[in-house]
N, C-alpha and C positions, 0 to 999 in steps of 0.2 A: 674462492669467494668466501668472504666472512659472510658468519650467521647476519651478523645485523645487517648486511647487504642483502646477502638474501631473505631475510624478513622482508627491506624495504622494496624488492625486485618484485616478489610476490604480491605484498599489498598494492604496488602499484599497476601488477597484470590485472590485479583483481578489482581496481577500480575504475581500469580502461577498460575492460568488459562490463564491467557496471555502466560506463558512460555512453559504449554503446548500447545496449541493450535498452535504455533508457532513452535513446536519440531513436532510437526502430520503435518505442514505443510510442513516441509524441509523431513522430514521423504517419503511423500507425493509424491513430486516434485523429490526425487533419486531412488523412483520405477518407475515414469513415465519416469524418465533420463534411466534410466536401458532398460524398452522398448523399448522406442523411438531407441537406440544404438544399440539394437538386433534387431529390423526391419530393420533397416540401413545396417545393416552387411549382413540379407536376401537378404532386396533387391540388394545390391552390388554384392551378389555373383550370383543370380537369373539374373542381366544387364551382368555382364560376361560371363553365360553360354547361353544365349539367342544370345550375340554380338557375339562366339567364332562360334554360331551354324550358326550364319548368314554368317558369314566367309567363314566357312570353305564350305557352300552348295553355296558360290558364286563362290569357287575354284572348287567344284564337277563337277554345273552346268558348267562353261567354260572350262573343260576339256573336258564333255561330249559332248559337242556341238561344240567342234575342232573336236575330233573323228566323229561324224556325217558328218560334212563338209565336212572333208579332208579326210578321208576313205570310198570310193563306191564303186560299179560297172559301175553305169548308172547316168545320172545328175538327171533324176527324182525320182531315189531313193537317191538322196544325199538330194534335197531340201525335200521330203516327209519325210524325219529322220531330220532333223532339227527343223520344225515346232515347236515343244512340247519345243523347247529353245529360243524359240525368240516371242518381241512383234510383232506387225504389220509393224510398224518402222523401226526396224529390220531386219524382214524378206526378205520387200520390199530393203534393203541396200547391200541385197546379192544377187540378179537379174545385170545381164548384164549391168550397163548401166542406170539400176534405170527401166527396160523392163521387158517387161513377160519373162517367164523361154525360155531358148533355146532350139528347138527343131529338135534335128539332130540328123541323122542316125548314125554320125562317134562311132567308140566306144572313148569313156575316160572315164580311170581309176583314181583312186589313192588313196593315200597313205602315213600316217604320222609315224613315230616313234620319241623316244626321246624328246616327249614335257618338254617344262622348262618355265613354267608359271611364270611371275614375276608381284606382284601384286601391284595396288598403288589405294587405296580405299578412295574417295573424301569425303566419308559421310558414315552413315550405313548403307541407303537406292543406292548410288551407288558406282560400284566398275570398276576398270578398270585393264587390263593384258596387258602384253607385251608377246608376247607368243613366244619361238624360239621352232625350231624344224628341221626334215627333211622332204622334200616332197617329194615323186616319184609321176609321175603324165604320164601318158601312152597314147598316144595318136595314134591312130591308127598303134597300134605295136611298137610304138616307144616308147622308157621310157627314162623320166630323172631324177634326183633330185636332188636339191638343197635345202640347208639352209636357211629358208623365216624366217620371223619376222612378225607374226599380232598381230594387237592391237584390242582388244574385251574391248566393256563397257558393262556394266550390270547394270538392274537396280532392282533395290525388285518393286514388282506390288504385293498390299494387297493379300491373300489369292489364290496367285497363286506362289511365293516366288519368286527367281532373274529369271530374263528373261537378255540375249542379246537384245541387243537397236541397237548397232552397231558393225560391224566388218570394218577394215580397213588395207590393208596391206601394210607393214610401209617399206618393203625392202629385199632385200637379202642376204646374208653372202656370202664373195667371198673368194677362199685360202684357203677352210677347206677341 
């Protein structure tokens, strides 16, 4: 074999092992493309059903703990059924007054139907309702009820899931 032969033999060994090494690289890089796209798609659907589940147990929790509030017998069994939905912050926001619990003889009742929760969720960690509904509310034999509007915040607290932060009552429906 001539040198220039062999010069040309070798540069062309040497750039068929380029061509493969180059074809095992891309080859390479579209199975790790291929991964990387199907973890993607996991985790996407895995952040969806985590966000849906946060969701939906921040609508649970605020309905349960409207029912707690506004359906009793006694005020100390109203605040005693609450507890388990609300932070400390919270809790203390549904006292009198920002006061200790009130402690009277009189009887009061009451009593929701027709909740219509309406929700506007600032973050994942909080969420907030506009809550309508009906209230009867009985006071020493006496009942009324009307159409209120509260506004309930929620917040997620690590390993304990949404708590109520605050309640606040936003008004009343007149002419229904």
């Amino acid at each position: 074999m001539e040198p220039n032969q062999k010069k040309n033999y070798i540069l062309l060994m040497i750039g068929f092992v380029g061509a493969v090494l180059v074809i095992m690289y891309v080859f390479s890089l579209r199975t790790q493309l291929q991964e990387v796209r199907a973890n993607q798609s996991n985790y996407e659907e895995k952040i969806d059903y985590l966000s849906s589940i946060q969701n939906t147990d921040a609508l649970k929790v605020n309905r349960e703990f409207l029912k707690s509030f506004f359906t009793y017998q006694t005020i100390a069994e109203r605040y005693e059924n609450i507890k388990p939905f609300m932070t400390n912050q919270g809790y203390k926001a549904t006292h009198p007054s920002g006061t200790d619990l009130p402690n009277s003889e009189q009887s009061v009742k009451s009593s929701m139907v027709g909740l219509k929760p309406f929700e506007y969720q600032d973050s994942k960690t909080e969420a907030e309702f506009f809550n309508e509904f009906k209230l009867t509310t009985e006071f020493n034999g006496v009942a009324n009820t009307e159409t209120v509007i509260v506004k309930t915040s929620l917040i997620y607290v690590k390993e304990q899931g949404w708590k109520v932060d605050d309640i606040e009552f936003v008004g009343q429906l007149t002419g229904r």
